[in-house]
DOPAFI-20630 format. One line per 10 residues: number of its first residue (from 1); their letters; for each residue x, y, z of C-alpha. Coordinates in steps of 0.05 Angstrom, whole numbers. Layout:
N
NUM = a = X/Y/Z  ...
This chain:
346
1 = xxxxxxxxxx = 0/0/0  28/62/-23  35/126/21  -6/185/32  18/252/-7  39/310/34  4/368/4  29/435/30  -5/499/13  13/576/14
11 = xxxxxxxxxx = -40/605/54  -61/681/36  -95/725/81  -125/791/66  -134/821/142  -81/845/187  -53/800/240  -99/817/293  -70/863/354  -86/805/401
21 = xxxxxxxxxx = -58/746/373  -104/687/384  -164/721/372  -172/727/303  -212/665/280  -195/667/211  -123/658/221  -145/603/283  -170/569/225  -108/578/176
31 = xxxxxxxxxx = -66/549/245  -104/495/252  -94/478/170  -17/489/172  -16/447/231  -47/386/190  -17/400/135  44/443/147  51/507/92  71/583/92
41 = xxxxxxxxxx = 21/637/103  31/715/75  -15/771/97  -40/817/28  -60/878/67  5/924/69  -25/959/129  -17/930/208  -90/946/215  -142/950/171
51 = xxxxxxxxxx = -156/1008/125  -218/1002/92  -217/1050/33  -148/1018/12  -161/991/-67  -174/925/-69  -135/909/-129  -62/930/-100  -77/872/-49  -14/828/-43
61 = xxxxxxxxxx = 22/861/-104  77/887/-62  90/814/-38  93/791/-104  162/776/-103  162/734/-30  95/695/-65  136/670/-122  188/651/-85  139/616/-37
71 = xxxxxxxxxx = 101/584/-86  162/537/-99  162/512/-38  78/482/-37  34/446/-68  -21/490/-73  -54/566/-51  -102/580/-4  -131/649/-2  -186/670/47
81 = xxxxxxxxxx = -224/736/32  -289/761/69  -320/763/-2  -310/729/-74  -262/779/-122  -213/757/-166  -149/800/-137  -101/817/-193  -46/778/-156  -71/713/-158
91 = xxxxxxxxxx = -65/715/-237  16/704/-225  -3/645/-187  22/582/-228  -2/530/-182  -82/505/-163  -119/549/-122  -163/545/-71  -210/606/-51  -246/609/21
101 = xxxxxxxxxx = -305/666/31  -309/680/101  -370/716/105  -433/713/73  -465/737/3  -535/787/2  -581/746/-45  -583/807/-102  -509/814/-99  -482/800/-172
111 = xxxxxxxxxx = -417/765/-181  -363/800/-214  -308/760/-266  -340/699/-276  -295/680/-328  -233/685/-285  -264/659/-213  -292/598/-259  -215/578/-267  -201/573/-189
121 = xxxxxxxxxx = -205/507/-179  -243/502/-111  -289/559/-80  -309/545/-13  -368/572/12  -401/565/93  -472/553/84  -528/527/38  -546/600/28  -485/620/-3
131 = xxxxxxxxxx = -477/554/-41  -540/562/-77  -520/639/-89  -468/619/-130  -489/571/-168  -548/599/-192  -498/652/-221  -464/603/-264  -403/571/-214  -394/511/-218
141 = xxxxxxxxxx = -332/499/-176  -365/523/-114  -376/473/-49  -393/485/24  -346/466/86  -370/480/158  -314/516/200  -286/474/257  -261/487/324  -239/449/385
151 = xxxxxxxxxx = -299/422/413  -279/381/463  -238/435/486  -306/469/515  -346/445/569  -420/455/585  -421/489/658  -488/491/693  -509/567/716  -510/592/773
161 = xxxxxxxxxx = -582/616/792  -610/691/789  -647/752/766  -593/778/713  -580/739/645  -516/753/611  -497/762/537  -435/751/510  -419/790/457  -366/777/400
171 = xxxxxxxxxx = -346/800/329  -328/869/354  -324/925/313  -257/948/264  -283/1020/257  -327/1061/289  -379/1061/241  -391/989/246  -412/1004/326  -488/1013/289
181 = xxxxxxxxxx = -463/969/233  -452/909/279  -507/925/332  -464/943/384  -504/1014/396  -572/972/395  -543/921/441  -522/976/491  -592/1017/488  -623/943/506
191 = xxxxxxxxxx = -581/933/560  -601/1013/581  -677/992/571  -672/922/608  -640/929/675  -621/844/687  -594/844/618  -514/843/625  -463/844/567  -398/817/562
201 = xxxxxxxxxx = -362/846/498  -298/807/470  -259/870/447  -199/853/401  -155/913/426  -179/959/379  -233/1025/389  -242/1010/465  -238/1078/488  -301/1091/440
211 = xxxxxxxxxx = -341/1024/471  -316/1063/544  -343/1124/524  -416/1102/501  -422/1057/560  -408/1116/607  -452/1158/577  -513/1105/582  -488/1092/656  -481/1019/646
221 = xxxxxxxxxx = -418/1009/674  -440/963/733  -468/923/676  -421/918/618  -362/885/622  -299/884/564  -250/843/556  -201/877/508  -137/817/517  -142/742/497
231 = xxxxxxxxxx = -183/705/543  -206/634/555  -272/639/517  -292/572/551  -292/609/626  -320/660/594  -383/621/574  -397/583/636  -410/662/665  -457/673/604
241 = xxxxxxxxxx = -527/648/587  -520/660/511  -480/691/457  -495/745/409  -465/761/337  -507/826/304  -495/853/227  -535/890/185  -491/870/128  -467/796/109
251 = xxxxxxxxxx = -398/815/92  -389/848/159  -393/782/193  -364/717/187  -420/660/154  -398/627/214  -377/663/276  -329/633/321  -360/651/384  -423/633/365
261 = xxxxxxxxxx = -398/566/344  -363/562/423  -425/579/457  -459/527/417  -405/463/446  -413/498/515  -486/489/509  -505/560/500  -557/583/447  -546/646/406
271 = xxxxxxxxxx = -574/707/380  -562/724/311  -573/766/257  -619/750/193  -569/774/143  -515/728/176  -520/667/137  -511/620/209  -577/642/218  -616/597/171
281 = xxxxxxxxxx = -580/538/211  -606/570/276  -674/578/258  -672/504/235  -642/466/292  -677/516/350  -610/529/377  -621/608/394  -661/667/368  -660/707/297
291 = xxxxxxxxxx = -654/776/293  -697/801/230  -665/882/233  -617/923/283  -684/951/311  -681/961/384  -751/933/397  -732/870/349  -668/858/383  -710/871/450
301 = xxxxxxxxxx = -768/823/431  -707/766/411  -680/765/465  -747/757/513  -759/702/473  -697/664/479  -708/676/555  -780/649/553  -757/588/512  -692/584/543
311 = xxxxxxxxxx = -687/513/571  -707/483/495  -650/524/459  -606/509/507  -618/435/497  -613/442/425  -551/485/428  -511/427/463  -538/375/421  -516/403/355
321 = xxxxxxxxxx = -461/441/380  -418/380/394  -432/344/336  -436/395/269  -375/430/273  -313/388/286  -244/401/272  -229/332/252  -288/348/206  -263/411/172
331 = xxxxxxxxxx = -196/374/167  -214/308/124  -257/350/79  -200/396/58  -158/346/54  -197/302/2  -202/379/-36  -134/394/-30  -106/318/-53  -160/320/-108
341 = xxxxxx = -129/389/-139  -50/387/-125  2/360/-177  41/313/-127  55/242/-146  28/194/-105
């Protein structure tokens, strides 16, 4: 019996490392693949944080020289991008491609270069939603992989009894518009409206003086709680009753959250927002509450009902929690996509 092919890929990100390393669950994710499968990984973005009017198509060219050099070295690429475009790097790329969309796609959006993203040979997509997006626009090289973390590193923790229930809250913001963009200002006026709702934000080092500011001025500081440093998010849970990821956009968000993905193995349901593509597997296995807008009242209303109903979600949560989104999972699918695409002999 012969033996298995090492495949090793060049792994290209388009964020910044994150300013508190560890908490950035895209590159958690590219970790966990080098550690499988060993590889390189080169950050696009010229920029130590991120800088949203910088043009997209000058991603990565100034690396173009350490890419080529890479690329002798692997088997493959590996690009993750919060949305599907065809940067003008990846047409020096000689070897196959594979091309990871982090977040999620609005329904009317119209895809760009279908000519040229047609050529990548794997697009990897993180729910039915987006699947179906794209193929009904004509891709045909498009599949769906769950992300995958460390299950049975998190534990289920019963809670300790009383009036207050506690939110945690993750995703935080990388400018300070996206404090309304990713619900953060609704969350807050809530919290200001409800006095036994408490928040725990997971800050990633970034804009906390502006999350101090609001939260003084709404005199919830008995009641809010950041933690702007890497943190045991498993400790973190067993303090909280449920988790909460808001966007009024898809592309703000990751299909897939992280934290909501560690509440769910720690048995704790989540709140979520409609245009967040994780919400259509919410709504379908009862694990937490959807979110239709960024509407106080809605936001409000979601959360009394994930109270009222809370002993059924949190069920659910547990149950499909431990079982949907392994990292042993994530790892056999890509590599059966990686073997099936890479030139190495057998």
């Amino acid at each position: 019996m012969g033996t298995v092919a090492v495949v090793r890929a060049l792994y290209h990100l388009t964020i910044p490392p994150p300013p508190i390393p560890g908490t950035e669950a895209v590159l958690q994710e590219v970790e966990l693949l080098r550690s499988r499968f060993g590889g390189e990984t080169i950050f696009l973005l010229p920029f130590s944080r991120p800088r949203p009017f910088f043009p997209r198509p000058f991603y990565g060219l100034h690396r173009l020289g350490a890419i080529q050099r890479l690329e002798r070295r692997v088997d493959l690429h590996h690009i993750y991008n919060s949305e599907l475009y065809f940067f003008p790097v990846l047409r020096f790329l000689l070897k196959p491609l594979v091309y990871t969309v982090v977040s999620g796609f609005d329904g009317n959006h119209r895809i760009a270069s279908i000519d040229r993203l047609q050529r990548i040979h794997r697009i990897v997509v993180q729910s039915r939603r987006d699947l179906e997006v794209l193929k009904q626009q004509g891709l045909t090289n498009v599949m769906m992989i769950r992300p995958g973390i460390d299950v049975p590193r998190f534990s289920h923790t019963p809670l300790a009894a009383g009036p207050d229930f506690v939110l945690m809250a993750g995703s935080a913001p990388w400018t300070r518009e996206q404090f309304r963009t990713k619900g953060v200002d609704a969350l807050l006026k809530v919290a200001q409206q409800e006095p036994s709702l408490r928040l725990i934000f997971l800050w990633r080092g970034l804009l906390q003086r502006e999350l101090e500011k609001r939260v003084d001025a709404l005199k919830l500081t008995d009641r809010v709680e950041i933690l702007s440093e890497w943190v045991d998010v498993n400790e973190v849970l067993a303090r909280a009753h449920a988790a909460v990821v808001l966007a009024d956009w898809p592309r703000l968000i990751k299909a897939y959250p992280h934290s909501l993905l560690e509440a769910l193995a720690c048995g704790r349901p989540v709140v979520v927002s409609r245009q967040v593509p994780m919400a259509e597997y919410v709504q379908e296995t009862g694990c937490g509450e959807v979110v239709q807008s960024l509407d106080e009242s809605e936001l409000r209303r979601a959360i009394e009902r994930l109270r009222e109903n809370y002993d059924t979600c949190r069920a659910n949560a547990l149950r499909v929690g431990r079982r949907d989104f392994r990292q042993e999972d994530l790892l056999a699918v890509y590599a059966t996509v990686y073997a099936s695409i890479a030139d190495v002999p057998e």
